[in-house]
C-alpha positions as CSV (number, residue, x, y, z in Angstrom):
1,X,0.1,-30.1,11.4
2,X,2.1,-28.1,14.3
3,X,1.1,-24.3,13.6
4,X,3.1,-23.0,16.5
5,X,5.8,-20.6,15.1
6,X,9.4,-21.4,15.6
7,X,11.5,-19.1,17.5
8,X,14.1,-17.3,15.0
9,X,17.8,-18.4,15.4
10,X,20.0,-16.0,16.1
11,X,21.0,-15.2,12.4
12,X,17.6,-15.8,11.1
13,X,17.8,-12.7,8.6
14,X,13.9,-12.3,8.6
15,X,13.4,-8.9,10.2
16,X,10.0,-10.1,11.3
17,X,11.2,-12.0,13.8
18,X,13.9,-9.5,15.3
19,X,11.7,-7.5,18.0
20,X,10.2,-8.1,21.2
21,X,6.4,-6.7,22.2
22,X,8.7,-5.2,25.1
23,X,10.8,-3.2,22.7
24,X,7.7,-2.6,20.0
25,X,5.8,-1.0,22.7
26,X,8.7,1.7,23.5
27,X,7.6,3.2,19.7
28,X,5.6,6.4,20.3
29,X,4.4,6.2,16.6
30,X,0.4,6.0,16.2
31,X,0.1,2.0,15.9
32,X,1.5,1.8,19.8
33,X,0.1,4.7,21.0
34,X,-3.2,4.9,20.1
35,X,-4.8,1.7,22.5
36,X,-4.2,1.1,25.6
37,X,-1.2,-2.2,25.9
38,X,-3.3,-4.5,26.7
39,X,-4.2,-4.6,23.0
40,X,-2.6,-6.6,19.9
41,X,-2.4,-3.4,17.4
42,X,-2.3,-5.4,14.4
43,X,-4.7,-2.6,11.9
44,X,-2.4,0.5,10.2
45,X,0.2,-0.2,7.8
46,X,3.4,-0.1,10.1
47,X,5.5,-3.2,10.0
48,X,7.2,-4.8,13.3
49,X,10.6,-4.6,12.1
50,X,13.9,-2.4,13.0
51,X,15.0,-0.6,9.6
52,X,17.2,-2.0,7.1
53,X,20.9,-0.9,7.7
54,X,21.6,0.9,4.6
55,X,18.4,3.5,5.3
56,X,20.1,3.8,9.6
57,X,23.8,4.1,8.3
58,X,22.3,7.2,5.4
59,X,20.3,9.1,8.1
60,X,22.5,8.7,11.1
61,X,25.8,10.3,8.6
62,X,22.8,12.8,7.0
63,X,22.5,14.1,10.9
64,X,26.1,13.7,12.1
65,X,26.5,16.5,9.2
66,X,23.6,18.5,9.7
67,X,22.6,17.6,6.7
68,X,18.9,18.3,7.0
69,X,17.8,21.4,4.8
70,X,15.5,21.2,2.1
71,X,15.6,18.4,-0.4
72,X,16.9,18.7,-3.8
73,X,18.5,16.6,-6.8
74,X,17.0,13.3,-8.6
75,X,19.0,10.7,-6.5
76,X,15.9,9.3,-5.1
77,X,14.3,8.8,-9.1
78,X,17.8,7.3,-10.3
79,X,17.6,5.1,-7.5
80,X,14.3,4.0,-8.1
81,X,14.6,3.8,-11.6
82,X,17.6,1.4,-11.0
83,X,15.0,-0.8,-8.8
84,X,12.0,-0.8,-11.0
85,X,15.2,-2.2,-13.9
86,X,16.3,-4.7,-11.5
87,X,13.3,-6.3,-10.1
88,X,10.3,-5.6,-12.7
89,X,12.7,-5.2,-15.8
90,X,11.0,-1.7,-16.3
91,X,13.5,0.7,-18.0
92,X,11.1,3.2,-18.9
93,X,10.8,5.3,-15.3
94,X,12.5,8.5,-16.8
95,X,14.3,10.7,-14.4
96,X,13.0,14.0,-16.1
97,X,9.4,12.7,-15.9
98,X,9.3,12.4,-12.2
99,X,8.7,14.6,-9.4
100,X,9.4,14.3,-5.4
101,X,5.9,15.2,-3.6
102,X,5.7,14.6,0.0
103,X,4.1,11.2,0.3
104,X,1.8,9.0,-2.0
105,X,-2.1,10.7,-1.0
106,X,-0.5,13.7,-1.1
107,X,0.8,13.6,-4.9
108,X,-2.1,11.2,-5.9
109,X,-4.2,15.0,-4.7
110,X,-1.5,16.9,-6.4
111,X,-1.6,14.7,-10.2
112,X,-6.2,14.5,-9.5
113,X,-5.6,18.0,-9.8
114,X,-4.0,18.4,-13.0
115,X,-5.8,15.8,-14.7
116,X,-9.4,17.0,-13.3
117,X,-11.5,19.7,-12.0
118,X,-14.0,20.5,-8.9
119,X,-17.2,18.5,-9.5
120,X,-15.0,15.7,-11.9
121,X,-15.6,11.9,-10.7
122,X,-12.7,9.8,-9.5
123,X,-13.0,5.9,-10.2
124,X,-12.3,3.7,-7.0
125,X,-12.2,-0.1,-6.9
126,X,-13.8,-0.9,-4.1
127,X,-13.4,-2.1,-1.1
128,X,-10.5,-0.2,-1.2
129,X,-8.0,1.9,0.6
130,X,-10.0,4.4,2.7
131,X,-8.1,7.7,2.6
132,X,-8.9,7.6,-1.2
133,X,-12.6,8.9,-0.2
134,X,-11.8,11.5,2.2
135,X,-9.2,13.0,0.6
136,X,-11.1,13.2,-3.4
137,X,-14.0,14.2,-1.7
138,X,-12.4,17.2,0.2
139,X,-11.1,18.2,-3.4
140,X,-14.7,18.5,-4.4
141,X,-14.3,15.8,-6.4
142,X,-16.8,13.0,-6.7
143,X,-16.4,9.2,-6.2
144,X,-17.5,6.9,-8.3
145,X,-16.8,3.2,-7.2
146,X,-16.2,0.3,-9.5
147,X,-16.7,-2.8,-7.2
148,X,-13.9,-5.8,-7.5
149,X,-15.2,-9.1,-8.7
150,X,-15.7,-11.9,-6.2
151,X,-12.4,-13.1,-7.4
152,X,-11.1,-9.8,-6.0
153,X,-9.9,-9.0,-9.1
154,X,-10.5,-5.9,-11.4
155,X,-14.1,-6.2,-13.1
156,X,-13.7,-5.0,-16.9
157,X,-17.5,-4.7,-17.1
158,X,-17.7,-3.0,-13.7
159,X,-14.6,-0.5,-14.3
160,X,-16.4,0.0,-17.9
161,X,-20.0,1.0,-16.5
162,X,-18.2,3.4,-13.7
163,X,-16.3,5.3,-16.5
164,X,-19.6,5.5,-18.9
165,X,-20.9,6.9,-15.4
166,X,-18.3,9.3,-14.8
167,X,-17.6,10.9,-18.1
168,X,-20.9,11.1,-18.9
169,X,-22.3,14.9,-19.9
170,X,-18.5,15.4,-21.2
171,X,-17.1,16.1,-18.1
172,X,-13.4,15.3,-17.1
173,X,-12.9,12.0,-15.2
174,X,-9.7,10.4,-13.7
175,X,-9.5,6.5,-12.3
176,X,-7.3,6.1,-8.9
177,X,-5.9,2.5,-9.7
178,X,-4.7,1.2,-6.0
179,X,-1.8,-1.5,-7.7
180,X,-1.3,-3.7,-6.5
181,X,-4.4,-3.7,-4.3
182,X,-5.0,-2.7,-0.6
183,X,-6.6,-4.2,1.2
184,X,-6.7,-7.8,-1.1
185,X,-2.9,-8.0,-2.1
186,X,-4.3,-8.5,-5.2
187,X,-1.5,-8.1,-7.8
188,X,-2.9,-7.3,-11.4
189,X,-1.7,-8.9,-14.3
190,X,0.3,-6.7,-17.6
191,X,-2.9,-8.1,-19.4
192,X,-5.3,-6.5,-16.9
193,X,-3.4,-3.2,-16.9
194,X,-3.0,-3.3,-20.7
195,X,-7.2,-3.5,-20.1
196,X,-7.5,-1.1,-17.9
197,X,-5.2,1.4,-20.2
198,X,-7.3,0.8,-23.1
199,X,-10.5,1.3,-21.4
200,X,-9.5,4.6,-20.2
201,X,-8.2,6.2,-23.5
202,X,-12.0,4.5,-25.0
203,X,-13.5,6.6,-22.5
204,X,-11.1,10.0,-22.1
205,X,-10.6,8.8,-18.5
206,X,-6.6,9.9,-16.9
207,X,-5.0,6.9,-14.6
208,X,-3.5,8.0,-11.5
209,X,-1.7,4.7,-9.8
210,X,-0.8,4.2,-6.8
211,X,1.8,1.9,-6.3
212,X,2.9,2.5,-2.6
213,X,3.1,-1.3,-2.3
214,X,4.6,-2.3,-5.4
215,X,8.1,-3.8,-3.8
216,X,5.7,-5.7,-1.5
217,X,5.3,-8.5,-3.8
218,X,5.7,-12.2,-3.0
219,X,9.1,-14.2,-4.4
220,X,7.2,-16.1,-8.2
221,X,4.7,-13.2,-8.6
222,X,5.2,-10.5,-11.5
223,X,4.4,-7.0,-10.4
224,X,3.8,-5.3,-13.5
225,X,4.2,-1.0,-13.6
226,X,1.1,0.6,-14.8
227,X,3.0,3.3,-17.1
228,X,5.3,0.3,-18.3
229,X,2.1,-1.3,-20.5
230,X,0.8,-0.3,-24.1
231,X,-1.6,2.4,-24.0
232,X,-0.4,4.1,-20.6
233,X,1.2,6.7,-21.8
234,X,-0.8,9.8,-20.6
235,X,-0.8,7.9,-17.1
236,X,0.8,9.2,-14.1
237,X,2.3,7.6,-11.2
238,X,2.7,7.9,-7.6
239,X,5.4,5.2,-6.2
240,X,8.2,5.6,-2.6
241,X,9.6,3.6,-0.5
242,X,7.6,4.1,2.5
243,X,5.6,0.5,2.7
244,X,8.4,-1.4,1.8
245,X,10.7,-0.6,4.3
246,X,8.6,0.8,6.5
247,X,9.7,4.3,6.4
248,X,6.2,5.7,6.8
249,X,7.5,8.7,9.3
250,X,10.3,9.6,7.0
251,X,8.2,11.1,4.2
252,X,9.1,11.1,0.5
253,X,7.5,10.0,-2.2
254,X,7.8,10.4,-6.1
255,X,5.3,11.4,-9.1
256,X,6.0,9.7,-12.1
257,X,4.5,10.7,-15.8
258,X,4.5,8.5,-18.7
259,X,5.3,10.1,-22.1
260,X,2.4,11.7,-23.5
261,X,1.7,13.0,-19.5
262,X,4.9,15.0,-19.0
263,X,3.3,18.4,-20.0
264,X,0.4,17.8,-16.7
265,X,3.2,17.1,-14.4
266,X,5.6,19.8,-16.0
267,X,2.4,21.9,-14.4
268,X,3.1,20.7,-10.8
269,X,3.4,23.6,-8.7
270,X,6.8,24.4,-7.4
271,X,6.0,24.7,-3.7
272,X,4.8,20.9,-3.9
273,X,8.6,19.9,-4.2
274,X,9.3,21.9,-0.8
275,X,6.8,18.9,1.2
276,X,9.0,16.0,1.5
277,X,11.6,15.9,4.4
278,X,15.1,15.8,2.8
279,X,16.0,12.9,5.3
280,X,12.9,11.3,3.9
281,X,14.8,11.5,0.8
282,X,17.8,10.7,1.6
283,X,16.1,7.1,3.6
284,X,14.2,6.4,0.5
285,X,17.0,6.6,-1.8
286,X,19.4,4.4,0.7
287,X,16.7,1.6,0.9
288,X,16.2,1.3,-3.0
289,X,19.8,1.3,-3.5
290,X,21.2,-0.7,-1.2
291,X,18.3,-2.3,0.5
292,X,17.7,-5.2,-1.8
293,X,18.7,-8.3,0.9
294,X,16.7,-6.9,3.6
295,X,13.8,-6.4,1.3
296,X,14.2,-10.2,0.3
297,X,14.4,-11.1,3.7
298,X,11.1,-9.6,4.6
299,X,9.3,-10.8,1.4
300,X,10.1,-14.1,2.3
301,X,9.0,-13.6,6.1
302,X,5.6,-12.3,4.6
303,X,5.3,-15.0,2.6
304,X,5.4,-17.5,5.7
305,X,3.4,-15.3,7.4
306,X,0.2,-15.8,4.9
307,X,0.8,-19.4,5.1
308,X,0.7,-19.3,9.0
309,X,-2.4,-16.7,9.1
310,X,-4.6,-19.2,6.8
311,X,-3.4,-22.5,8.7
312,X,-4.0,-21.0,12.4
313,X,-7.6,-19.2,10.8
314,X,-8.0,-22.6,9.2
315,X,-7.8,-24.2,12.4
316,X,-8.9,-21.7,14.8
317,X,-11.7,-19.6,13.0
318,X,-12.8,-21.8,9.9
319,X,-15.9,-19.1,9.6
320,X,-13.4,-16.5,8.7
321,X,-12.9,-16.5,5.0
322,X,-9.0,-15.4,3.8
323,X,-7.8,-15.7,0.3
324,X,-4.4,-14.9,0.8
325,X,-3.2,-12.5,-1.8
326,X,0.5,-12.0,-3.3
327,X,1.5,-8.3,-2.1
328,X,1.4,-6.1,0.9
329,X,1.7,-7.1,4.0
330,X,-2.4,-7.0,5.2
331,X,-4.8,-9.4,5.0
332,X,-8.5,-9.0,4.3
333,X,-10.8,-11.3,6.0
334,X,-14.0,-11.8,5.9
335,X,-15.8,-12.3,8.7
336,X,-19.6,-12.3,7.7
337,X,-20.4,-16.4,8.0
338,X,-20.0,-15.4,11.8
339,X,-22.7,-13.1,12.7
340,X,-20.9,-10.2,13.9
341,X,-22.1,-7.5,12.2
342,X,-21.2,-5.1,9.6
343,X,-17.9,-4.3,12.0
344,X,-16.5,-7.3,13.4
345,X,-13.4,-5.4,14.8
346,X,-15.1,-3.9,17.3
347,X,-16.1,-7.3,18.6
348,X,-12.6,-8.6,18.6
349,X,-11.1,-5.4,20.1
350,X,-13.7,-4.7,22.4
351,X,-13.9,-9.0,23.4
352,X,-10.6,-10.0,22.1
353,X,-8.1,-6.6,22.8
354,X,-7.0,-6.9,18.9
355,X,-7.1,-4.0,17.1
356,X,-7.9,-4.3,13.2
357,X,-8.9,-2.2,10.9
358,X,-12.6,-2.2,10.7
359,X,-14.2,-2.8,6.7
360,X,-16.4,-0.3,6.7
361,X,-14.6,2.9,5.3
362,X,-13.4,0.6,2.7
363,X,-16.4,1.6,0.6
364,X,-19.1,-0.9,-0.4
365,X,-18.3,-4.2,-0.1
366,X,-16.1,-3.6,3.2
367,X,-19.1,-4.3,5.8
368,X,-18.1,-7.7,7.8
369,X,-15.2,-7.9,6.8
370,X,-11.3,-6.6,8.7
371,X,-7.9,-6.3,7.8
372,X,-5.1,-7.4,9.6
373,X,-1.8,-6.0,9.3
374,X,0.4,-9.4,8.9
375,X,3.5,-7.4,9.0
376,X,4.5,-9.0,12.4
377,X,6.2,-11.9,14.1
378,X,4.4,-15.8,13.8
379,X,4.3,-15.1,17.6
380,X,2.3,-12.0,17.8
381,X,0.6,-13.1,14.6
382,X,-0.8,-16.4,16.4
383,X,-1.7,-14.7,19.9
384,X,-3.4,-12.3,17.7
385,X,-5.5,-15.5,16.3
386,X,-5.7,-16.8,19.3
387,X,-7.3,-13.9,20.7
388,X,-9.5,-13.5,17.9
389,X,-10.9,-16.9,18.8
390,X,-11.3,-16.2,21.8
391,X,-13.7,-13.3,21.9
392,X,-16.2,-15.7,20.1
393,X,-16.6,-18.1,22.8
C-alpha cells in the first residue's frame, strides 16, 4: 500500500492541506517559536490551518469599526446553542444558564470553586490533560486520579473507588470529566455519561466537564453533552470554540449549568465575565454560526489523517502502539515496547528534531508514552514519522 500523501488540488477544501512549513513558520505563536526550525513542532494543541472565513470576515469588520471594548450580550450562547441543536440534537443548552469566562481552565477554576472548597478532592481520569493538576492544585485543592481502563475508556469501578476516596470524612468533592478525552480521543458513550451522572449523585460528587473538544468529533461518531443525560442536572459545563477552529489566541469561552446547577453559577463573580476578549467573542460566535463547512472539511481531513498516522507507524514504527480514537486532533502513542524510557520525546526531539508532548505530566499512566498533535498536513505528518524513525536507528 502507497502511504505517501497526495498533494491537495487546488480546490481541495481540506484546510489541512492549505499551508506551507514556509508560511507556518512566519506564526510567532508559542508552537513556532518555542524550538529552534530545524524541529517538526507537532506537541500543543494548535492546528496548521488558516482560519475559517466567517471567523476572518467577523474580526476584520469588528476592527474596521473599532469594535473592541468589553464583551457583552448572549450571541456567543445562542450561537452555540443553535450548534449543540444542529449537530448533537441537544436542545437543552439554555441561554440564561450560561456564562462567558475567559477560556475553558479558566472557568473549569471558576465552576471548582463554587462547587468545592480548599482541601476538597478533584477526580481526574488519568492519563489525562495536564494543566488539570497544576491548576486544582494551586486552588488548594487535591487530586485524586481515577485511571482509564486499558481500553481507554472510563473505568466504572475505578471512577467508583476515587469518589469513595474523595468524599470520604464528608468532605465536598467535584469530578473534572475531560469529554471527550485528551489525550485518547476517546468519545464516551450517553450510556457511560448516564453512568458517570448516576455515580456522582450516589456519592454527592459535582461534575465539571470539559468539553473544549466536543466539535472535534469524527463524521459516524455520536458526541453526546454531559448536561444533555438523565441525572446531570446539578452538572456544569465548560464548552468554546477555541479547539475547533483553532482560535486558541482569541479567548472566549462559555460556562454552562444544567437545571438544578443554575443557583452555583448564578454565584459566579461578576469580574469573571470582564476576562474574555470581546473579539474572542465575537470569532467564537462567527465560527459556530457560520463555520459549519469548514468544520466538516477539517473533520474529514482528521479523519484521513488517523488513517495515515497508523499506516506510516504501521510501517515505519510497528513498536509504537496507536489506537486511533474518534475526537481531537492528537494522538497518544505509546511508545514503551521500544525501550526509551519513561519520556520518549526527548529521544525523538533530541535524535529525531520532533517535538511532542512528553507523557509524563499526564499523570500515572503517561510514562512512555507521547502525543502528537495530528492537526497537520499528510506531508508534515509523514516527515514527522519519518523522523521519528529515524532517531531509532
Amino acid at each position: 500500500m502507497d502511504l505517501t500523501p497526495p498533494r491537495p488540488a487546488d480546490d481541495d477544501p481540506n484546510p489541512l492541506n492549505r499551508l506551507t512549513l514556509d508560511q507556518l513558520r512566519l506564526r510567532t505563536s508559542m508552537k513556532w517559536r518555542t524550538y529552534p526550525d530545524d524541529v517538526l513542532p507537532l506537541w500543543v494543541a494548535e492546528m496548521d490551518v488558516p482560519l475559517a472565513e466567517p471567523v476572518v470576515r467577523a474580526v476584520t469588520d469588528a476592527i474596521a469599526l473599532g469594535d473592541t471594548g468589553y464583551p457583552a450580550g448572549t450571541a456567543y450562547a445562542e450561537a452555540l446553542a443553535g450548534f449543540a441543536r444542529e449537530r448533537w440534537g441537544w436542545d437543552g443548552l439554555a441561554v440564561e444558564r450560561a456564562a462567558i469566562v475567559p477560556d475553558v481552565m479558566l472557568g473549569v477554576v471558576e465552576m471548582l470553586k463554587l462547587v468545592s472548597g480548599p482541601g476538597d478532592a478533584v477526580v481526574v481520569n488519568c492519563p489525562v490533560y495536564p494543566p488539570f493538576y497544576p491548576f486544582v492544585e494551586h486552588m488548594d485543592r487535591r487530586v485524586v486520579e481515577a485511571p482509564l481502563g486499558a481500553d481507554l475508556r472510563l473505568d466504572p469501578d475505578a471512577l467508583e473507588d476515587a469518589f469513595r476516596r474523595a468524599v470520604a470524612g464528608g468532605r465536598r468533592a467535584a469530578y473534572l470529566l475531560c469529554s471527550p478525552h485528551n489525550p485518547t480521543g476517546t468519545v464516551h458513550t450517553a450510556d457511560e455519561l448516564a453512568a458517570v451522572a448516576a455515580l456522582a449523585d450516589r456519592h454527592g460528587v459535582r461534575v465539571v466537564a470539559d468539553e473544549i473538544h466536543a466539535p472535534l468529533v469524527a463524521p459516524g461518531t455520536v458526541f453526546t453533552p454531559y448536561l444533555s443525560v438523565p441525572g446531570a442536572d446539578s452538572g456544569l459545563s465548560l464548552m468554546s470554540a477555541s479547539k475547533g477552529w483553532n482560535l486558541a489566541g482569541l479567548k472566549a469561552a462559555l460556562a454552562i449549568a444544567g437545571p438544578a446547577a443554575a443557583e452555583d453559577l448564578a454565584r459566579l463573580p461578576e469580574e469573571v465575565g470582564h476576562g474574555p476578549s470581546h473579539i474572542g467573542v465575537i470569532a467564537h460566535t462567527a465560527a459556530l454560526r457560520d463555520g459549519g463547512d469548514w468544520l466538516d472539511a477539517l473533520l474529514g481531513g482528521l479523519d484521513d489523517n488517523r488513517g495515515l498516522l497508523a499506516g506510516l507507524l504501521a510501517r515505519e514504527l510497528p513498536g509504537i502502539r496507536y489506537r486511533p480514537g474518534p475526537a481531537t486532533f492528537l494522538a497518544w502513542l505509546d511508545c514503551r515496547a521500544l525501550g526509551l524510557g519513561d519520556d520518549p520525546a526527548a529521544v525523538f526531539l533530541d535524535r529525531g528534531r520532533v517535538a511532542l508532548n512528553s507523557g509524563l505530566p499526564f499523570g500515572t499512566g503517561g510514562a512512555g508514552h507521547v502525543r502528537l498533535n495530528l492537526g497537520t498536513s499528510p506531508e508534515v505528518l509523514a516527515e514527522a514519522v519519518r523522523r521519528m524513525s529515524a532517531a531509532l536507528a
